[in-house]
Backbone as a ProteinNet text record, in pm:
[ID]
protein_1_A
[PRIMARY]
XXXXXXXXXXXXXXXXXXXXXXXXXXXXXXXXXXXXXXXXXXXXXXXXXXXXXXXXXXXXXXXXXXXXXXXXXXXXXXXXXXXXXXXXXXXXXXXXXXXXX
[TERTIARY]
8722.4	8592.2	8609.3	8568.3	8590.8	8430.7	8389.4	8280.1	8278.4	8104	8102.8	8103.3	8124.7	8146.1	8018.6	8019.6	7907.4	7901.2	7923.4	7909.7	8033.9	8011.3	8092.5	8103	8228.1	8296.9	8230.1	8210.9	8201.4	8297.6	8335.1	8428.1	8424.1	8562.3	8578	8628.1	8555.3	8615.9	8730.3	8714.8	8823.3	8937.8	8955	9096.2	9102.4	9009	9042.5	9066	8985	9020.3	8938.6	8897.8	8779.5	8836.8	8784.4	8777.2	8656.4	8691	8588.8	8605	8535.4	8533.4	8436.5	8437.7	8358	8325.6	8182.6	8195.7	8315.4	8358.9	8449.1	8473.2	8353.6	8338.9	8448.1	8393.9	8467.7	8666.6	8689.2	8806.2	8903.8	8973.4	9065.9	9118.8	9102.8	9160.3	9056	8927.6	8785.1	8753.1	8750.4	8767	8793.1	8944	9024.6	8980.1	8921.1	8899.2	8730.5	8653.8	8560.5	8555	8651.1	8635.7	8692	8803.8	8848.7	8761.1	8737.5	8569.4	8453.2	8428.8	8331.9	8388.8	8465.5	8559.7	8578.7	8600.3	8637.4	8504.4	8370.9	8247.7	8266.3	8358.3	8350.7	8275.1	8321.7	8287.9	8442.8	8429.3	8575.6	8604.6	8523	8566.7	8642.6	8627.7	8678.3	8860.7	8863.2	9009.8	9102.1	9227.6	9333.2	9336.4	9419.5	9439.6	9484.8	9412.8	9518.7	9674.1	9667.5	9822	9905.6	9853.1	10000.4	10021.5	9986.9	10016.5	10101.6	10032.6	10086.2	10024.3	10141.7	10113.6	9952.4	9900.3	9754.8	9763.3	9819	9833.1	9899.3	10031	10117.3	10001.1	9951.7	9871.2	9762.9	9704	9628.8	9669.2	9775.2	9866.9	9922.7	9953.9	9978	9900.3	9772.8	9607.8	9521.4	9557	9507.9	9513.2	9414.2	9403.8	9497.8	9605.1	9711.2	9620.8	9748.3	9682.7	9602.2	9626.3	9505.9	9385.9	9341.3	9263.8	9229.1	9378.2	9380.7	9437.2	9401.1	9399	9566.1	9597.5	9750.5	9769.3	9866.3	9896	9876.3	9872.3	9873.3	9899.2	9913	9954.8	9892.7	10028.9	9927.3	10051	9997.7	10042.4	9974.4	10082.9	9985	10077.7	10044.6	10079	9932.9	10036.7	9991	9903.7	9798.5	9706.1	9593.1	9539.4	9473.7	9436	9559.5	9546.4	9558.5	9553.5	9517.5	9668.6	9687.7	9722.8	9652.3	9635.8	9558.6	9646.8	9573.8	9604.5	9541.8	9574.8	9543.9	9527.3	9484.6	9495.9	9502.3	9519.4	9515.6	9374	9302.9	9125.1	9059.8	9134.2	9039.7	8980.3	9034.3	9046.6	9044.8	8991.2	9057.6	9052.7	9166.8	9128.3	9184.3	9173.7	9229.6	9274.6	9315.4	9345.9	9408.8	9343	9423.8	9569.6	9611.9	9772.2	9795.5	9777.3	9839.6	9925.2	9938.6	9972.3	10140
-15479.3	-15459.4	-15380.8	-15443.8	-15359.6	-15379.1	-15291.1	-15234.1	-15236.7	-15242	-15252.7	-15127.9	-15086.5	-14960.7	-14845.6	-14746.9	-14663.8	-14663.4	-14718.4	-14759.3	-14690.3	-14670.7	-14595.7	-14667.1	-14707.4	-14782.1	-14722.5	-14751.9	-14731.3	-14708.5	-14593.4	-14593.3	-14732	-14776.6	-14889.6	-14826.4	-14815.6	-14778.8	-14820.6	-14966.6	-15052.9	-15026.8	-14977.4	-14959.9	-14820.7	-14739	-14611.8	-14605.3	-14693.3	-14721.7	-14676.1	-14683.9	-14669	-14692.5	-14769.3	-14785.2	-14755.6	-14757.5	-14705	-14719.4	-14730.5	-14711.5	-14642.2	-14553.8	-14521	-14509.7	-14468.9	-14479.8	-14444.2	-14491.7	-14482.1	-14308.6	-14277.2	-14110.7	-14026.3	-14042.2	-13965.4	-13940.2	-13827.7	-13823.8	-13902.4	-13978.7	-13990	-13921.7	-13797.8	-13635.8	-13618.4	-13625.1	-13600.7	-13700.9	-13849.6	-13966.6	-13926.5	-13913.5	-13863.2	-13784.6	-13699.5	-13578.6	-13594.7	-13606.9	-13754.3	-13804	-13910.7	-13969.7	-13914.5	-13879.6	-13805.1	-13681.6	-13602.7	-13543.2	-13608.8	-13711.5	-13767.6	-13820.4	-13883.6	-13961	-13851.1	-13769.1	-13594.9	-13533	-13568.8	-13491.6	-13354.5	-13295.9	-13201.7	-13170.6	-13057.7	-13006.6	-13015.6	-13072.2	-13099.9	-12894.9	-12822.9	-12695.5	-12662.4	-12732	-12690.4	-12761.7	-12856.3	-12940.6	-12863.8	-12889.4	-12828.7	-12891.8	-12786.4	-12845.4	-12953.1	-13098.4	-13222.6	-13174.3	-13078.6	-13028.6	-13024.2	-13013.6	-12939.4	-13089	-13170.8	-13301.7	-13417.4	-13412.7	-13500.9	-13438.2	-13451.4	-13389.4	-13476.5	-13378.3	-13458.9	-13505	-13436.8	-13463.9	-13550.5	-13610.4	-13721.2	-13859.9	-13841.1	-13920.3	-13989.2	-13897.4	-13952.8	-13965.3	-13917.1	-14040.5	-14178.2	-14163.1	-14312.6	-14413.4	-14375.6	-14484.8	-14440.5	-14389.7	-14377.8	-14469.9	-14500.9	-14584.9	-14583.7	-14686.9	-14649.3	-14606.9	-14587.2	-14517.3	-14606.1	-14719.1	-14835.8	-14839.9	-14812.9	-14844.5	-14923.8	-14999	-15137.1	-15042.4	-15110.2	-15092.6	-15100.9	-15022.2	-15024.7	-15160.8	-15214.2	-15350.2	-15292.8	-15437.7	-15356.3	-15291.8	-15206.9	-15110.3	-15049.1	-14967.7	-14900.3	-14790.9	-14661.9	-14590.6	-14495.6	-14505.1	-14471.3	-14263	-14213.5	-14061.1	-13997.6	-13914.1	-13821.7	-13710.6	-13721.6	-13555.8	-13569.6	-13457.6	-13381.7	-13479.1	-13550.8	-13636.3	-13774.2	-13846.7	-13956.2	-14003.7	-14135.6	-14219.5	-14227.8	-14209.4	-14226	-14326.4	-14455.2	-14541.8	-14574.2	-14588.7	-14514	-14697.7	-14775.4	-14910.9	-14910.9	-14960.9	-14936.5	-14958.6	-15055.3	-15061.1	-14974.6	-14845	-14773.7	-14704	-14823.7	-14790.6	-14706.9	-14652.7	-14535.7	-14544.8	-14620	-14677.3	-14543	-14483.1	-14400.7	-14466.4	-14422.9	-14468.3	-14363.7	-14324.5	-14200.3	-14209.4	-14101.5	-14062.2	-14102.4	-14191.9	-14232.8	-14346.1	-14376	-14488.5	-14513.3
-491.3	-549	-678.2	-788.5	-902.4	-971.7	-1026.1	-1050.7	-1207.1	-1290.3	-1425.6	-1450.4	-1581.7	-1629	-1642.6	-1577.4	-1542.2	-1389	-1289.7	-1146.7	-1056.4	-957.8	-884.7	-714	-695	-577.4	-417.4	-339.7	-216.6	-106.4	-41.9	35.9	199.1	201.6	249.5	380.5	472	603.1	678.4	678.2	730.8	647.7	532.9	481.8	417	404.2	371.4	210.9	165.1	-7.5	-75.7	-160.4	-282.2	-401.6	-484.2	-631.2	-682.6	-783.2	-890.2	-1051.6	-1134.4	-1297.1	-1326.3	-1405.5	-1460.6	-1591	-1654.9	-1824.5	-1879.3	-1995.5	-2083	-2120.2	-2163.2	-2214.7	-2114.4	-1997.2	-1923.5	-1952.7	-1907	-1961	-1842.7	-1814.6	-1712.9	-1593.2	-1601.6	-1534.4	-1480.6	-1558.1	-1498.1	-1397.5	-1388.6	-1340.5	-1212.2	-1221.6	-1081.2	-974.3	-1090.6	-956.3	-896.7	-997.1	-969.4	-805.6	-794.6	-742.5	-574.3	-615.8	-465.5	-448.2	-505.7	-461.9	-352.6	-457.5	-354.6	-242	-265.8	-150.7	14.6	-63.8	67.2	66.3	-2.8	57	-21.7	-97	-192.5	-322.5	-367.4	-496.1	-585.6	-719.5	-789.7	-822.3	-789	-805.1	-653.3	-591.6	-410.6	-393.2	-502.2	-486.1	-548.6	-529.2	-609.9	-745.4	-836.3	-993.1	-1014.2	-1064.6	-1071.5	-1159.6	-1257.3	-1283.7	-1174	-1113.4	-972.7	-948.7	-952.3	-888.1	-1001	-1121.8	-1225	-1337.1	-1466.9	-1570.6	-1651.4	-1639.3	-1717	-1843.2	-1883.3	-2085.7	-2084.1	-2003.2	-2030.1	-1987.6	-1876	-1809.5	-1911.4	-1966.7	-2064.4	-2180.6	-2217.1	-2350.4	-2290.3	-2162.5	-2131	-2128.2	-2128	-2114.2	-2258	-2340.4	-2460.8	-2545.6	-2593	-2714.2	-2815.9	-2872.7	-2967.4	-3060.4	-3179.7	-3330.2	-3389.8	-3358.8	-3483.7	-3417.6	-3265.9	-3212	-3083.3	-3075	-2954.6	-2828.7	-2750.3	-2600.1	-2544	-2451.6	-2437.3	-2293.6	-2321.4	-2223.2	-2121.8	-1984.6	-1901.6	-1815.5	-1719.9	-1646.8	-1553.5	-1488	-1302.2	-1332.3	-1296.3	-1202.8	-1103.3	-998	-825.5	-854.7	-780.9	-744.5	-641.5	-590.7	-417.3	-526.3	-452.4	-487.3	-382.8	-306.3	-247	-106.7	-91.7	48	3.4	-87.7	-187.2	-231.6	-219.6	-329.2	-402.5	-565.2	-685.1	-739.1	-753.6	-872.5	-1000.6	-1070.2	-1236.2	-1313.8	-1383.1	-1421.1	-1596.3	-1683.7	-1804.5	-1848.5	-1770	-1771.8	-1782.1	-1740.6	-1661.1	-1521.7	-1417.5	-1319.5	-1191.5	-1132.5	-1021.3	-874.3	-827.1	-693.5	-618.7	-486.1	-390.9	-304.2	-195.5	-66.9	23.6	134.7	216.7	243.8	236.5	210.1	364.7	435.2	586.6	598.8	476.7	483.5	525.5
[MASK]
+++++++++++++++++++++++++++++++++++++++++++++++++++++++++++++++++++++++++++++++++++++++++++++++++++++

């Protein structure tokens, strides 16, 4: 299930997933924590620092817009934070999935 931009994914019981996109504005880091927030019934002030988990600044040079303006090919990367597989898409993306796997 992938969602238009502004809209936010529904947690999937039967598999313990959620995706999501959200507006563009948002920062990527913000996104993340976003989403596993809601996902855990929290406050993004109640989770641990996404730093401790993956460097943020690299993270969002990797999904940044190059220097002319165009969109970077495309790409995934998944990493463990606050119970979560986080997968990351070059779209945009932010799927979870509980760390049981």
């Amino acid at each position: 299930m992938f969602l238009q931009e502004g809209q936010m994914g529904m947690n999937s019981p039967a598999t313990g997933s959620r995706q999501t996109t959200v507006g563009m504005s948002d920062s990527l880091t913000e996104r993340i924590i976003t989403t596993v927030a809601e996902a855990d019934g929290q406050s993004v002030d109640e989770l641990e620092p996404l730093y401790n988990a993956i460097n943020t600044e690299a993270l969002e040079s990797l999904f940044a817009s190059r220097a002319d303006g165009s969109s970077r090919p495309d790409g995934k990367i998944s990493f463990q934070y606050a119970g979560y597989w986080v997968t990351v898409s070059s779209d945009g993306a932010v799927e979870i999935e509980t760390d049981d796997r």
